[in-house]
N, C-alpha and C positions, 0 to 999 in steps of 0.2 A: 532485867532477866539475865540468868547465870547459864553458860553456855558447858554443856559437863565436858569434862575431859577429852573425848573421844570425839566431840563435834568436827574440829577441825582436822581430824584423820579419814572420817568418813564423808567430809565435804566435795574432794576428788569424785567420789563415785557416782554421789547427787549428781554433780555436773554432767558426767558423762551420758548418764541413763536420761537428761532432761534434752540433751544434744541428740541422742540417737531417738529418741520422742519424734523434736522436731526434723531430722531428717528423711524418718520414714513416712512424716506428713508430706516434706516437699517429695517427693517419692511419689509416694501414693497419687498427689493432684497430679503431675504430670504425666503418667503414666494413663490417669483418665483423660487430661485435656487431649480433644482433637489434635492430630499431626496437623501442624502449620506447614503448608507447600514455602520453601523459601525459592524466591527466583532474586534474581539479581545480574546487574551488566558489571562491568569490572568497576568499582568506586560504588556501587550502588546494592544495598539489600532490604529487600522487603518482605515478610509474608504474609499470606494470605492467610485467613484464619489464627492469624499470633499477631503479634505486636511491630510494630515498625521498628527497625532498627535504621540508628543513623549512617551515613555514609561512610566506610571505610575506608577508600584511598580513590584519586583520580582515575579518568577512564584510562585503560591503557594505549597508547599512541601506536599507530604501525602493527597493530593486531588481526592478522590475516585471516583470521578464522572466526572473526568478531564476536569474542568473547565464546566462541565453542557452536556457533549458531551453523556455522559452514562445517562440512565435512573435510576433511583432509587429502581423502581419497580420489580427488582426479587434480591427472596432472595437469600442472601449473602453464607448462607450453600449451595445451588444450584449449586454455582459456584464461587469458593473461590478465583479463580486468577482474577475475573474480577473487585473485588476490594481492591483486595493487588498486582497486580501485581507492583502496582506504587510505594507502598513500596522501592521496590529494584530500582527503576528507576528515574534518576531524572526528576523532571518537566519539560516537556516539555516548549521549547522556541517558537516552531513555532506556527507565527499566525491560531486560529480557529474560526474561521466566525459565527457572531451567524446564519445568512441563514441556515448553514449547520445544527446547534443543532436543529432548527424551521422544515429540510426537513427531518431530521432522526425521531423525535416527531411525525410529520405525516404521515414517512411510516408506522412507531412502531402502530398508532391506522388504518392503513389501513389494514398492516399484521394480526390483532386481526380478523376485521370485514372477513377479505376473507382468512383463516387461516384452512388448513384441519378440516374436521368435522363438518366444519358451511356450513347452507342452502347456500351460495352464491357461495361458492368451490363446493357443491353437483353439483348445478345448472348450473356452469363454464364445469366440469367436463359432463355432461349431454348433454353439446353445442361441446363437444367437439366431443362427437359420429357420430354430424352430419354431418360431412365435410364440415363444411361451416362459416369463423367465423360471429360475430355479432354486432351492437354496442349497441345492449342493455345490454351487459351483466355490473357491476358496478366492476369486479373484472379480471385485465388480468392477465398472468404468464408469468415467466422467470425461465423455470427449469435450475440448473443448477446440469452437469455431468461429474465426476471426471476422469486427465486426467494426466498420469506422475507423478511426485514426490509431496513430501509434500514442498517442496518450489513454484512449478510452481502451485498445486492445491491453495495451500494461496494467491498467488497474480491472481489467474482467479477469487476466490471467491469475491475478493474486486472488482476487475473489474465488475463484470455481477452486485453486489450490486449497483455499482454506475450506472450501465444501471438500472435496476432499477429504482434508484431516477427518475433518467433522463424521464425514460419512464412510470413515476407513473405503476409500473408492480409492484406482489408481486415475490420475489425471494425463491422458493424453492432448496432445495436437495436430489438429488439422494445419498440416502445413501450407498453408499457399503462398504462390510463385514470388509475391511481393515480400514475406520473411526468408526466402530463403536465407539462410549466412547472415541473419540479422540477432540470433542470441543462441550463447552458448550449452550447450547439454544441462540443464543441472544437478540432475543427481547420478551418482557416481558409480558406473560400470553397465550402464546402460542408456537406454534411449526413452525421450518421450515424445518421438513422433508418431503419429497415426502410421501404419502403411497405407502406401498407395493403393492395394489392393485388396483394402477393407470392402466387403460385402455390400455395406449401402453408401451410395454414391453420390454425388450432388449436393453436399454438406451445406455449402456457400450459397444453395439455395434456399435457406427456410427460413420459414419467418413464421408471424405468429398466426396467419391462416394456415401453417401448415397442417395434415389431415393428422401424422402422428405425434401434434403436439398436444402436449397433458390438455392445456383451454379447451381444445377442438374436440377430443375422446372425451372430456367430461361435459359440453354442450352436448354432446349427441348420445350420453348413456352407452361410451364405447368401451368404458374402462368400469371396474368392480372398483367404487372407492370407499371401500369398506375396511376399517384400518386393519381388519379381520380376516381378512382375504389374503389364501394363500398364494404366495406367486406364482402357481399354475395358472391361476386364474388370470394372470396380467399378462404386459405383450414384454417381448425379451428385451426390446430398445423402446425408450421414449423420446422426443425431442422436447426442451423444457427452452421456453422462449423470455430471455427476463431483459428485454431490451425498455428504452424510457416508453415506447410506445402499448406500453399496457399498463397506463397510471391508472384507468379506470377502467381497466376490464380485469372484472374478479375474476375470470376461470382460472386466467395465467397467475395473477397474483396468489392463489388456492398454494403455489408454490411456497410461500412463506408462511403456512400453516402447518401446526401439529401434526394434527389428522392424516391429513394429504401426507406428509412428508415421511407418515407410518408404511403411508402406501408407495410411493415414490421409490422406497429404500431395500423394496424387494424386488426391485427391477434392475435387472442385471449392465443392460449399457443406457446410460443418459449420452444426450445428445447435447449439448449447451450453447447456444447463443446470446449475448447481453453487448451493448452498447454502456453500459452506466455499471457505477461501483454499485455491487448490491453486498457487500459486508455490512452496513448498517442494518439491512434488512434481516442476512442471518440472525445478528443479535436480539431482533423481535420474535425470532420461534423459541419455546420455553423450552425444549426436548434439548437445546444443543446449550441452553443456561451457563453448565456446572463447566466442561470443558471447554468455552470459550472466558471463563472466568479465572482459568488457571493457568491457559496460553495466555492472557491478555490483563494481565492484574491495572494495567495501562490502557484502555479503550485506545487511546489514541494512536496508538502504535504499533496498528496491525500492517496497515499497508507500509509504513518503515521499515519492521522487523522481514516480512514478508518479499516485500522487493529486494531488501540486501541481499536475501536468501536466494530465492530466487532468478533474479533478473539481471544477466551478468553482457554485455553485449560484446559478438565475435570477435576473433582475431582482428577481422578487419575492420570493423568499427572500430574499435578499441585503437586500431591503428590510426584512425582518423581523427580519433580524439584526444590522443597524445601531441599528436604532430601538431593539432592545433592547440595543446595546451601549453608547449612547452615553446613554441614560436612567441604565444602573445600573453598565457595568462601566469607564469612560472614563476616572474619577480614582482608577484602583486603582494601587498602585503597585505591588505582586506578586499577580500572580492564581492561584488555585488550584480547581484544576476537580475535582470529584468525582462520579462517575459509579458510579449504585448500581444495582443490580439483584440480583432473587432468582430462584432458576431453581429449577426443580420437581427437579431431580436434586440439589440440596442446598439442602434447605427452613432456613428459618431463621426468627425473629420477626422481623417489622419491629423491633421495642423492641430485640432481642439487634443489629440492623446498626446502629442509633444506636449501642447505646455502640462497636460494633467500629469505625465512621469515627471516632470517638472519641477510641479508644485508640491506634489508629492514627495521627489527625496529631498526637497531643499525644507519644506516645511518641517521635516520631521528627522533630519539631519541627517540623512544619509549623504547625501552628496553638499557638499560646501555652495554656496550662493559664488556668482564672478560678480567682477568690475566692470562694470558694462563701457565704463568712460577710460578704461585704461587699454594697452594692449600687447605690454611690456611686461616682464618678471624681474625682480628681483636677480641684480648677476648673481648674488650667493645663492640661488636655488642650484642644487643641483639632480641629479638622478632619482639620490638617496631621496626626494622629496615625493616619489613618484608611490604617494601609500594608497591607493584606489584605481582598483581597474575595474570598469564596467564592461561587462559582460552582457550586451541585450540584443534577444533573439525575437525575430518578429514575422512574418511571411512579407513584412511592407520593408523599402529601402528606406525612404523619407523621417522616419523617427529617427534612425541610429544618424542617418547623415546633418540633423537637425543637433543632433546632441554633443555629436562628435564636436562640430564647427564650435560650438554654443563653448567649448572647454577647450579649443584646439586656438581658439581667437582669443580670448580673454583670462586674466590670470583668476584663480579664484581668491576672494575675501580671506582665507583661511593659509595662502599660498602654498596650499597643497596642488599636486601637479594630476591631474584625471585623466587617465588613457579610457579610450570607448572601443570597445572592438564589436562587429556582428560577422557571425562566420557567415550566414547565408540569408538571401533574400527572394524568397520563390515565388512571390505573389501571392499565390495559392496552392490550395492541400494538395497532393497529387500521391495521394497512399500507395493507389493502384501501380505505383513506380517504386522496383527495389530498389534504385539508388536512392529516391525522395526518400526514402525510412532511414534507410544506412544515416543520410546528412541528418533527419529528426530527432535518429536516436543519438547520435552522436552528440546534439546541440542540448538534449535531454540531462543527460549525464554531466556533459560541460557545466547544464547550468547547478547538475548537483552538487558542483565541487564549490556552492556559493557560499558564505560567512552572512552574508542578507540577502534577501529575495524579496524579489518586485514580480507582483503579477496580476494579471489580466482575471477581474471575479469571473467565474465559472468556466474557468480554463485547467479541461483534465491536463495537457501538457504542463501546466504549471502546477498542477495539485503530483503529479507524477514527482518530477525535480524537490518541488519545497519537503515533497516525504521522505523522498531517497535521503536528501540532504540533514535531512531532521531539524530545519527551522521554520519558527512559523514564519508566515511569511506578512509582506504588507500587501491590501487587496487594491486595486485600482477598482472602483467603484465604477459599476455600470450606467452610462449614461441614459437617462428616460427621456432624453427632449433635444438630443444631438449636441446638449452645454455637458459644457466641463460639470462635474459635479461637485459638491462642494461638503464635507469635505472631501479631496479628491481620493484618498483613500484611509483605509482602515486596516488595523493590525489583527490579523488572525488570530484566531484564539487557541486553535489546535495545530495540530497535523497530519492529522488524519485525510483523508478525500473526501470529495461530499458526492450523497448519491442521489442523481438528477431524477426525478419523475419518480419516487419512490410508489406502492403501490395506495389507491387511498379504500383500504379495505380492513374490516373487523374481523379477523378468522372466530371469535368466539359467538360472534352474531351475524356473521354471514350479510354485513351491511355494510355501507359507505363508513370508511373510519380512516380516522388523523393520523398515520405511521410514527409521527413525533411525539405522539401523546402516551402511544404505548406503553413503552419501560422508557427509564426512568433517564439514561445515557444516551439516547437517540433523540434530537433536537434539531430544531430548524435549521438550516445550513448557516456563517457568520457572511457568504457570500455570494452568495444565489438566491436571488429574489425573485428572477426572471417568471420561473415556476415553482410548484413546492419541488421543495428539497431537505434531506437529513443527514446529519452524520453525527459522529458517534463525539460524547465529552465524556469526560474523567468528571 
């Protein structure tokens, strides 16, 4: 074939008119594909709805505002751990959604405008006398009322914050006398204590026979639960009781339904009590699907992201926490934090949890094996040799002084040098005591600043620390027969908390139903067998 004369002068033009073709195609498709939400931590981007991208660079080190998740805006003398606590911690890996920075931004300027002492709180509090709630008011509440230890109050706090989000509500606190001076303000140019001269009173008393809790109004036909009912029709406060002890009472559970939560959401003040993590459970209502899917492209890393945010402890803890970190844990060069407890529903000997922490980090190589027949080191060891510090917090003396002597007496196989430190030994809980919390939360965070975690299965104090920390952790397997058990422990799969007594109830059938069967990310706990339990997988 003979190409005429002129082919190769009008070859340019072809090109171009076949180039602007295929550009107004890629044009056109992406201008219809769905916006991909990009969220990402510093070194990490993902979207949701678009495609995965690779890693971009490391997290950033000494990042006080953790990748944008903390506000700027209150000062740093106010509250010293909320941005040094990252200091001692390394940067976080797991993905943070910018959704989530954009929904905490918006609570932070709703908390301001409807924040005790402003006309809008006056005015809420004023609606509330009426028994009746409203929907004119621009400001609704989620009290929340302290319930069991400082591990179970830490992970309720993060739970009701994220009802909250979820339910554009502000989240106050009932202060009592045992937090006073126990954590710092957290959002910025106001307050989120209850006042003391809120209208209804005796907070610390309700449970789930109370008369104006949701169960109680809905056994007695007290409450219109017609998702269709205007909020005239409903009372101005509800008390909503989600503690472990309603695994099998539906009326309470009715709380993690659609329906109910249509009704629930025109009631101007909630009242909130829980003992146990219920974020797993939000994630079984389908209404709240879309935007727990855009804060949380990561299931596992709600109570992580949420407590850095969060949960920052006062001057004075914080002072306690320094002073002991910087006395014994400062020149560790891998920390490992071990966190023991014995629970009455799986008794065991002190003597039998020494050797299982034991078997445990020597088996699976956290801590080096010793010489049991030697008792001498090596002269050339010196300081420099000293790469592990054990950090283990226990309410018993007898582990840490078991462990101490066990590495204090003999050299280890590896002739590495193991310091064991325990700040405190109380015996027992003693919540009811501000100082017992001040030393809890103090030893909480201590053990957040871990590189490994050792802990006690179904221990919130330890699901508190391994999340802050963002590692999973390894579980000390609960004993069934007062033996060591075998193997002694198991490596966590997540990091998330697990939530104890979840509810066992079908909101679509209004019958006995499996909470882990539900959707599809809520699955049996990897560490609590005791009862059922779920938490949340990726």
């Amino acid at each position: 074939m003979k190409w005429k004369s002129n082919s190769f002068a009008s070859w340019p033009l072809l090109f171009l008119l076949a180039l602007l073709i295929v550009l107004l195609h890629v044009l056109t498709t992406l201008r219809d594909r769905p916006t991909p939400l990009t969220v990402g931590l510093p070194g990490v981007r993902v979207t949701v709805g678009g495609s995965t991208e690779p890693t971009a660079a490391a997290a950033i080190p000494n990042d006080k505002l953790l990748g944008g998740l903390l506000s700027p805006d209150i000062d740093e003398e106010s509250c010293l751990s909320r941005y040094q606590a990252m200091l001692y911690r390394k940067a976080s890996t797991h993905v943070l959604s910018s959704y989530l920075i954009s929904k905490v931004r918006k609570y932070e300027a709703l908390h301001k405008k409807c924040s005790p002492n402003t006309p809008l709180f006056q005015k809420s509090v004023e609606q509330l006398k009426t028994n009746h709630s409203t929907d004119q008011l621009e400001c609704n509440y989620v009290v929340w009322i302290p319930l069991e230890g400082i591990g179970n109050r830490m992970l309720t706090l993060a739970a009701t914050f994220l009802y909250a989000l979820l339910t554009n509500r502000v989240m106050l606190i009932h202060l009592s006398e045992d937090m006073v001076d126990l954590l710092c303000e957290p959002f910025p140019g106001t307050t989120w204590f209850l006042p003391s001269n809120f209208p209804i009173q005796g907070l610390e008393g309700h449970n789930k026979h109370s008369q104006n809790s949701y169960g109680y109004l809905v056994e007695k036909n007290l409450i219109n639960t017609d998702p269709k009912a205007p909020p005239s029709l409903l009372p101005s406060s509800l008390y909503v009781h989600l503690g472990h002890d309603i695994r099998e009472d539906h009326l309470h559970a009715r709380f993690f339904c659609d329906d109910d939560q249509e009704v629930i959401s025109k009631i101007n003040w909630l009242l909130l009590r829980a003992d146990v993590y219920t974020v797993p459970g939000l994630f079984t209502i389908p209404k709240y699907d879309e935007e727990l899917a855009r804060m949380f492209p990561l299931k596992e890393t709600v109570f992580h992201h949420l407590g850095r945010y969060l949960l920052h402890p006062s001057n004075t803890v914080w002072g306690m926490i320094m002073r002991y970190h910087n006395s014994y844990l400062a020149k560790a060069k891998e920390r490992i934090g071990i966190q023991v407890r014995i629970f009455s529903w799986a008794p065991i000997s002190v003597e039998n949890v020494y050797e299982q922490v034991v078997r445990c980090t020597q088996q699976e190589l956290i801590l080096p094996g010793v010489n049991l027949n030697q008792s001498q080191i090596s002269p050339s060891t010196s300081t420099e040799s000293i790469t592990k510090t054990v950090l283990l917090v226990s309410l018993y003396g007898e582990v840490y002084e078991r462990l101490y002597n066990l590495y204090f007496a003999h050299p280890t196989t590896t002739g590495e040098i193991i310091s064991v430190y325990q700040p405190t030994h109380e015996e027992r809980q003693q919540t009811e005591k501000q100082f017992h919390n001040y030393k809890a939360m103090a030893e909480i965070w201590l053990l957040s600043f871990s590189d490994v975690f050792v802990t006690s299965a179904g221990s919130t104090f330890g699901y508190v620390s391994y999340s802050l920390a963002g590692v999973k952790p390894w579980f000390l397997q609960s004993s069934k027969d007062r033996n060591i058990p075998n193997p002694p422990c198991r490596r966590g799969v997540t990091i998330d908390p697990c939530y104890h007594g979840p509810p066992n109830f079908n909101c679509k059938t209004r019958s006995k139903g499996d909470t882990g069967n539900i959707v599809r990310h809520v699955r049996p706990c990897d560490d609590f067998s005791y009862a059922p339990a779920v938490k949340l997988f990726d």
